[in-house]
C-alpha positions as CSV (number, residue, x, y, z in Angstrom):
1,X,140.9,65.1,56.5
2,X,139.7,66.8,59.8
3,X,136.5,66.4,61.6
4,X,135.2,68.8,64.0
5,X,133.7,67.7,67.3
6,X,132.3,70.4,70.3
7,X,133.0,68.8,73.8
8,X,131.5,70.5,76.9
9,X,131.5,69.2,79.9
10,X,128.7,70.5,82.2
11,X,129.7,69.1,85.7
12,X,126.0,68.9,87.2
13,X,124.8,67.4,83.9
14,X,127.5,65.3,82.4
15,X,127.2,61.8,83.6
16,X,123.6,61.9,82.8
17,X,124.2,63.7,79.7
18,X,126.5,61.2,78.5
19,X,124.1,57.7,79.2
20,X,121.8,59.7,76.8
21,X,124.1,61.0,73.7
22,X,126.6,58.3,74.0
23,X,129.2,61.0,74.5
24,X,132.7,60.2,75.3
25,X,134.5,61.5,78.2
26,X,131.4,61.0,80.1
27,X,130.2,64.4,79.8
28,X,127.7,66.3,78.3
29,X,128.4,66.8,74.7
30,X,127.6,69.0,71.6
31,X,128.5,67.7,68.2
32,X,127.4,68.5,64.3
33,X,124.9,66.0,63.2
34,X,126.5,63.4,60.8
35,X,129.0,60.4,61.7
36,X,131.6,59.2,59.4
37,X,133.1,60.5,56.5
38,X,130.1,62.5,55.9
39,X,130.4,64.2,59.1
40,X,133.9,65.1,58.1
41,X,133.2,66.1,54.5
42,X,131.2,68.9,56.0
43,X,133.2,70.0,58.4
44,X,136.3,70.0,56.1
45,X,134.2,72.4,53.7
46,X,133.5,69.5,51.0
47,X,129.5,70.4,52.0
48,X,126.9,72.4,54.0
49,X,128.1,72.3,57.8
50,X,125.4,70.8,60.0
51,X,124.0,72.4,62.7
52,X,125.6,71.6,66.6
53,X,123.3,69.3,68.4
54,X,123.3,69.5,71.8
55,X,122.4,66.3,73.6
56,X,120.8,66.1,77.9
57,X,119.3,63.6,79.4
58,X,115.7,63.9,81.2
59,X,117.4,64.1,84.8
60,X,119.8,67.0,83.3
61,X,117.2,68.7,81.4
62,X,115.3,68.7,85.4
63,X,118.2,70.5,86.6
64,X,119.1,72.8,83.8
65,X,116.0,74.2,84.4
66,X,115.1,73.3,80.8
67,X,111.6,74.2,79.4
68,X,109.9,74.7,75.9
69,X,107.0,75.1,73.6
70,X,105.6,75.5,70.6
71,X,106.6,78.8,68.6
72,X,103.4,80.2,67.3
73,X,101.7,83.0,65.1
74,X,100.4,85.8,67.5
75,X,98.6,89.2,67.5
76,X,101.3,91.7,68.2
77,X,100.7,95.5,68.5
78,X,103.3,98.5,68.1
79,X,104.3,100.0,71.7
80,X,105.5,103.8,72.1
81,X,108.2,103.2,75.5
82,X,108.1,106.5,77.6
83,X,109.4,107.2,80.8
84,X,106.9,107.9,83.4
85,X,106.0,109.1,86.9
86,X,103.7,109.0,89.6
87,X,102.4,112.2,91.0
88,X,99.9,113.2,93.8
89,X,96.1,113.4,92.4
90,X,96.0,117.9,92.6
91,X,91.6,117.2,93.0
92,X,92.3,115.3,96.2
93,X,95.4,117.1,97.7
94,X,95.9,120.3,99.6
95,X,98.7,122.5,100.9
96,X,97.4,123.7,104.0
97,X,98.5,127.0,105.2
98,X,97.3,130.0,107.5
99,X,94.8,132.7,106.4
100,X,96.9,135.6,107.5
101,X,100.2,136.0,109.6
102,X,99.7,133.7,113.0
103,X,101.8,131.7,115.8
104,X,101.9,128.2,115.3
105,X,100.7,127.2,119.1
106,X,100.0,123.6,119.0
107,X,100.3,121.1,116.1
108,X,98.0,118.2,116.6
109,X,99.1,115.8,113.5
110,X,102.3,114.1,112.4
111,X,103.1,112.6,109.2
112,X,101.4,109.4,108.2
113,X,98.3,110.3,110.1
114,X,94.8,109.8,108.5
115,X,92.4,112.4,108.6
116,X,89.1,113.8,108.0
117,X,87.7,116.8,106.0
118,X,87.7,118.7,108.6
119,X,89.9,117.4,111.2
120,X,91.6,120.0,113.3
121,X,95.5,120.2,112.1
122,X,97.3,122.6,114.7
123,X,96.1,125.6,116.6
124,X,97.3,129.2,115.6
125,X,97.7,132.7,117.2
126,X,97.0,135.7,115.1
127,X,97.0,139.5,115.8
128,X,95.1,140.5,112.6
129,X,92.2,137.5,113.4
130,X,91.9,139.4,117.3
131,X,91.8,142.6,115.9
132,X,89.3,141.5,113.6
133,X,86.9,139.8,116.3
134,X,87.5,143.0,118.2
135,X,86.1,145.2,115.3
136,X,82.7,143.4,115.5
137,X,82.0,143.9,118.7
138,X,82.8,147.8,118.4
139,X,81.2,147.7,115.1
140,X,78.3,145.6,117.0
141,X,78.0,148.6,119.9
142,X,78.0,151.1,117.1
143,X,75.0,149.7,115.4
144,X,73.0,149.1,118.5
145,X,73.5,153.0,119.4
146,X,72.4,153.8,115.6
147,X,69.4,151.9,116.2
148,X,68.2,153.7,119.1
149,X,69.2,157.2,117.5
150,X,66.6,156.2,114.8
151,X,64.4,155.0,117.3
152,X,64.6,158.3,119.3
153,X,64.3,160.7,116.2
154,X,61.2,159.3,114.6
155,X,59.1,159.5,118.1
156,X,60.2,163.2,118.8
157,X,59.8,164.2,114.6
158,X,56.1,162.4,115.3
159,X,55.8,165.1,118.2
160,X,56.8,167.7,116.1
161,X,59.9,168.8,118.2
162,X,62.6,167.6,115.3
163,X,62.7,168.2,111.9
164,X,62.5,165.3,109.6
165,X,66.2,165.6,108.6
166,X,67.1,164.3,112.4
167,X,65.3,160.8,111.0
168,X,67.0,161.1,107.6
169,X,70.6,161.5,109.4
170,X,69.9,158.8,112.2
171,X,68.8,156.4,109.3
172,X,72.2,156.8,107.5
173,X,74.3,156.3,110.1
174,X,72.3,153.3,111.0
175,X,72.9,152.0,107.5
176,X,76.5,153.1,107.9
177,X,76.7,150.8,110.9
178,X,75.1,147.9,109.2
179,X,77.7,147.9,106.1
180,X,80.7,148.1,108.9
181,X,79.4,145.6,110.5
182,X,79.3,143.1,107.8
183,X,82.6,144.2,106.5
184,X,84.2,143.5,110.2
185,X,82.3,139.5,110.4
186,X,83.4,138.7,106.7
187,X,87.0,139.7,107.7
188,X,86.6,137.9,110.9
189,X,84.9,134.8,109.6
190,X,87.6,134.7,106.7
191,X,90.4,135.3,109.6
192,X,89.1,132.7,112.2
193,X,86.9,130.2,110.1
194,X,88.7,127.4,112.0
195,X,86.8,128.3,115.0
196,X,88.5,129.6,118.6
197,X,88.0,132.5,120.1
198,X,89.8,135.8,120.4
199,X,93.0,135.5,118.6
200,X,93.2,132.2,118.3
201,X,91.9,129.4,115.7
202,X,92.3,126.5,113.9
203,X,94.1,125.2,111.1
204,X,91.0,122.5,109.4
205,X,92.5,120.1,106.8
206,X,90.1,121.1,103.8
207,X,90.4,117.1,102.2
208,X,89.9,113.9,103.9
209,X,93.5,112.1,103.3
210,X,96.9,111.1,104.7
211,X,99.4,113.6,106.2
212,X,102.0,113.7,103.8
213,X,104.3,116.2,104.5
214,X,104.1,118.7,107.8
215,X,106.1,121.9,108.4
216,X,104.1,123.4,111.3
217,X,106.5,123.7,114.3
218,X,105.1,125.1,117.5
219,X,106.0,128.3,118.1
220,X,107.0,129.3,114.8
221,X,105.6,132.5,112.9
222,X,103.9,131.4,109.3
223,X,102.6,133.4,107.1
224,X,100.1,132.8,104.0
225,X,102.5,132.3,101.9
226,X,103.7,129.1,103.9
227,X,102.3,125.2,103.3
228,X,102.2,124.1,107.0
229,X,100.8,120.3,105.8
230,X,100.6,118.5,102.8
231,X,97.2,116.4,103.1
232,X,96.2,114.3,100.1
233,X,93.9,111.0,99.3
234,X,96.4,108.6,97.7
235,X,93.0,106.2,97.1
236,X,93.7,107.3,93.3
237,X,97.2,107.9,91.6
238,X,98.1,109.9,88.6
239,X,100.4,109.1,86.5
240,X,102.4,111.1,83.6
241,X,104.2,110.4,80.8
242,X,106.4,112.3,78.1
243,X,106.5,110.9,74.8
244,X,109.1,112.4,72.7
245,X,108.5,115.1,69.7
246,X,109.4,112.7,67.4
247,X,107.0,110.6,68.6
248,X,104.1,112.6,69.3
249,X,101.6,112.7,66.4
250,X,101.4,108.7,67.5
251,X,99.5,109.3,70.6
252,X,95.9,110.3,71.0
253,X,93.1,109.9,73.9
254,X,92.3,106.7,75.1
255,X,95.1,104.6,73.7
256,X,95.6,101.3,75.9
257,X,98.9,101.4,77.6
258,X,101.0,99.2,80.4
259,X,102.7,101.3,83.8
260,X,105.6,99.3,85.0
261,X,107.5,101.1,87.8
262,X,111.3,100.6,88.8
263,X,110.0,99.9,92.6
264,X,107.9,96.8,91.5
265,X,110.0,94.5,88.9
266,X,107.5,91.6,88.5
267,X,104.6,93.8,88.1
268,X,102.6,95.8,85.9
269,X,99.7,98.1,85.7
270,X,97.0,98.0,83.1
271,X,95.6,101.2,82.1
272,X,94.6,104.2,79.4
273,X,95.5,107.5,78.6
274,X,93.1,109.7,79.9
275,X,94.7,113.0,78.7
276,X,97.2,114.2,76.3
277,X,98.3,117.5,76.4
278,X,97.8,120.5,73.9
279,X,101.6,121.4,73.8
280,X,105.1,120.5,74.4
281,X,106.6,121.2,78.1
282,X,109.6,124.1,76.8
283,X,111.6,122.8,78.9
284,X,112.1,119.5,78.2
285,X,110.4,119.1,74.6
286,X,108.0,116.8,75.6
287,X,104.3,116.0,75.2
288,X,103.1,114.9,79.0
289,X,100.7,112.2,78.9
290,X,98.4,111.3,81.6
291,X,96.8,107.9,83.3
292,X,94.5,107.7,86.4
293,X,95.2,104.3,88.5
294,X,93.1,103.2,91.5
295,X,95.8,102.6,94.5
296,X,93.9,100.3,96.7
297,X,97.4,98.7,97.9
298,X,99.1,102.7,98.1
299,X,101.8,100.7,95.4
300,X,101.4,103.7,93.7
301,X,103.6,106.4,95.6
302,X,104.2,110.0,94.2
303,X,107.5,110.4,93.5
304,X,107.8,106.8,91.8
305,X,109.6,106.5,88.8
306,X,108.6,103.5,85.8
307,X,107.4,103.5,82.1
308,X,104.3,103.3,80.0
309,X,104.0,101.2,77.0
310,X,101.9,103.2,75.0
311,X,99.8,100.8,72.4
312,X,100.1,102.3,69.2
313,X,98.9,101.6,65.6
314,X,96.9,98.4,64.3
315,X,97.3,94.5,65.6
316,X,99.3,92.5,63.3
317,X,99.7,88.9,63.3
318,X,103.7,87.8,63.9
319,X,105.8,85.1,65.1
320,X,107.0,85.5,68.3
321,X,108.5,84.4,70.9
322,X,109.3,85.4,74.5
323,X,111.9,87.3,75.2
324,X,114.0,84.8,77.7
325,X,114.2,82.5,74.6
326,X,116.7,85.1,72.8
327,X,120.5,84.3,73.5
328,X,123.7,86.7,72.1
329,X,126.5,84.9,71.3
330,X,129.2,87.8,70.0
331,X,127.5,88.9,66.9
332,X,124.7,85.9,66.7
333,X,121.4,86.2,67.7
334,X,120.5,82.3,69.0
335,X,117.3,80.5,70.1
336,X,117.6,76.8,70.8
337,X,114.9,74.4,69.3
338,X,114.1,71.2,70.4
339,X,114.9,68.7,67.4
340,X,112.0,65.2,67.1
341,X,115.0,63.8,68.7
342,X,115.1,65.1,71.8
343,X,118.2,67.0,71.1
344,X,118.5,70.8,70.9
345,X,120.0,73.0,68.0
346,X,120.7,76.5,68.6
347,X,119.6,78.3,65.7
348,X,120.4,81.8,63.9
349,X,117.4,83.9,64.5
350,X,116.5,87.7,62.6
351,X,114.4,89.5,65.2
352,X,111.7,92.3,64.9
353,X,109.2,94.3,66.8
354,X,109.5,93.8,70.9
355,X,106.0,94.1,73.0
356,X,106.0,93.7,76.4
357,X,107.6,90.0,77.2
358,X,107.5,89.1,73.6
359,X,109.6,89.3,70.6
360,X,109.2,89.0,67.0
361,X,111.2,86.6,64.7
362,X,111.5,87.6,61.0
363,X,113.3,84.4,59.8
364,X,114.7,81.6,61.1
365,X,112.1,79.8,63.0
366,X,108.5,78.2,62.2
367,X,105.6,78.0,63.8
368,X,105.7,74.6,65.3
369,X,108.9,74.1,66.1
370,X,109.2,73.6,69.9
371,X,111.6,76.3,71.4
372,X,113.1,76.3,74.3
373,X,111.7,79.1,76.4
374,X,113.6,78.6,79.8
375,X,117.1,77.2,80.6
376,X,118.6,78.5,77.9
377,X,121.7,80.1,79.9
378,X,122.6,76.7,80.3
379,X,122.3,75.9,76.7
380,X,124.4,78.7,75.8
381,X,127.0,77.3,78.2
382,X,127.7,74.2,76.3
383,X,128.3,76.3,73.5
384,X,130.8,79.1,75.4
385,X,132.8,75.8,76.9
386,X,132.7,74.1,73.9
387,X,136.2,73.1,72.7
388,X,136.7,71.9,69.2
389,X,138.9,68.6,68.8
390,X,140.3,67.9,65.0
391,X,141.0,63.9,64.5
């Protein structure tokens, strides 16, 4: 007849271990419940083996880092996982560039600085804003001579020495004058709206904000088509996600969801979905998905990459426990309860749903029973350096 006993020394456990279980070798020790011939009789096959106990002392529970609680019944809610990331709010950012062609002369801002709407950006040199200044003042001349043309023909038609066609003439070129004149200051207040004189003006950031990017070089030529600064309000932070086809009749408006972000392990984000577009992105078959965060701290930074849990369908009531309580051992799936004795059993455990920091378990644990819920590395450990002995 052969009886099987686990034997695991744990070094920084094992003397105080042993005062507690009675264990010989003075170590730490796991064994099946049941002394005796009984004990053997299971083991051998001749009845139902009993579970491995697993027996520490307070002092070694204090080190182990040891700590459980009560498994219990909880609400639990379906989650939709989609990748997500953090992008610049487009109603509170602007690419800054020059009206028309122009000579970057002075740049006044680097990247990081604050500024106001407003705040002068750099200082350029164009040849279509001086031309334009130039043609109102010409226009300008023009008009004033038109003036006095009508001026002069309605006192002489009043004396009878021009006809009345002289006053018709000098009116339309008067009203000729007026139009080109107004033409000339709408091009040149559309040219030089940043101020200055001449050919030069001023590039004005249109949004109060933070300098995020910058271009501008003094010197260089930029045309319209260039983004000389980057200025944008990072006080608010959108976020968006893309849920898979499969996945997308599950997500509508204002579902609750969670941000977590690869930058910030530790830390999560509570939020809702604010939009949910009308069709799938072509290129990568996914619906985007979109949350508005305040950024108070500027955690928050464009660019950032995470996840939304996306709270789907109704609440259900499950056993659950946290997720740190869950040990793999090759093909078993272990938590390790705490028996009335003080000792600890691991136990075979069918898992469900996962939400968040919590897991479900379909069978092999009641609500009650006190699992452990940290330390459990350690637990695992008597169990990997286990050796069995056959009397």
């Amino acid at each position: 007849m052969t009886a099987r006993r686990w034997h695991a020394p744990l070094a920084a456990l094992g003397a105080l271990a042993a005062v507690a279980a009675g264990c010989p070798g003075g170590g730490a020790c796991t064994a099946p419940a049941g002394d005796g011939d009984e004990g053997k009789a299971a083991a051998s096959g001749g009845g139902a083996s009993a579970p491995v106990r697993i027996v520490l002392a307070p002092e070694g529970i204090a080190t182990g880092g040891v700590r459980w609680e009560k498994a219990a019944v909880t609400t639990l809610y379906d989650e939709l996982l989609v990748p997500a990331e953090v992008v610049l709010d487009p109603n509170r950012a602007a690419h800054v560039t020059p009206i028309t062609r122009a000579r970057v002369v002075e740049v006044k801002v680097s990247i990081g600085d604050v500024v106001a709407k407003g705040d002068v950006l750099a200082v350029v040199e164009s040849t279509e804003l001086g031309e334009a200044r130039a043609g109102v003042a010409e226009v300008t001349s023009r008009m004033k001579l038109a003036e006095t043309n009508v001026a002069r023909a309605r006192e002489m038609a009043a004396a009878g020495v021009a006809p009345a066609k002289a006053v018709t003439d000098a009116e339309a070129e008067l009203s000729a004058a007026r139009a080109a004149l107004s033409a000339a200051s709408t091009r040149a207040a559309v040219y030089g709206k940043g101020g200055g004189t001449g050919a030069l003006t001023s590039v004005r950031s249109p949004v109060a904000g933070t300098v995020i990017d910058r271009h501008a070089t003094t010197g260089e030529i930029a045309g319209a088509d260039v983004s000389l600064f980057l200025v944008a309000d990072l006080s608010v932070s959108w976020i968006f996600g893309r849920v898979y086809e499969r996945d997308v009749g599950k997500v509508k408006e204002g579902q609750p969801a969670t941000l977590t972000l690869d930058a910030w392990p530790g830390r999560d984000w509570s939020c809702m979905l604010d939009y949910v577009a009308g069709a799938l992105d072509p290129e990568t078959r996914t619906l985007p998905v979109r949350i508005r965060l305040p950024n108070p701290d500027g955690a928050l930074k464009p660019g950032l990459f995470g996840a939304l849990r996306i709270r789907v369908g109704e609440p259900a009531p499950a056993l659950a426990v946290p997720a740190d309580a869950v040990q793999r051992l090759g093909p078993r799936t272990l938590v390790f309860v705490r028996a009335a004795d003080g000792a600890f059993e691991p136990r075979d455990v069918t898992l469900g749903r996962s939400v968040g920091t919590l897991v479900e378990v379909l069978s092999g644990l009641a609500a009650g029973e006190d699992v452990v819920v940290a330390g459990t590395f350690a637990l695992k450990g008597e169990l990997l350096r286990g050796a069995i002995e056959e009397d």
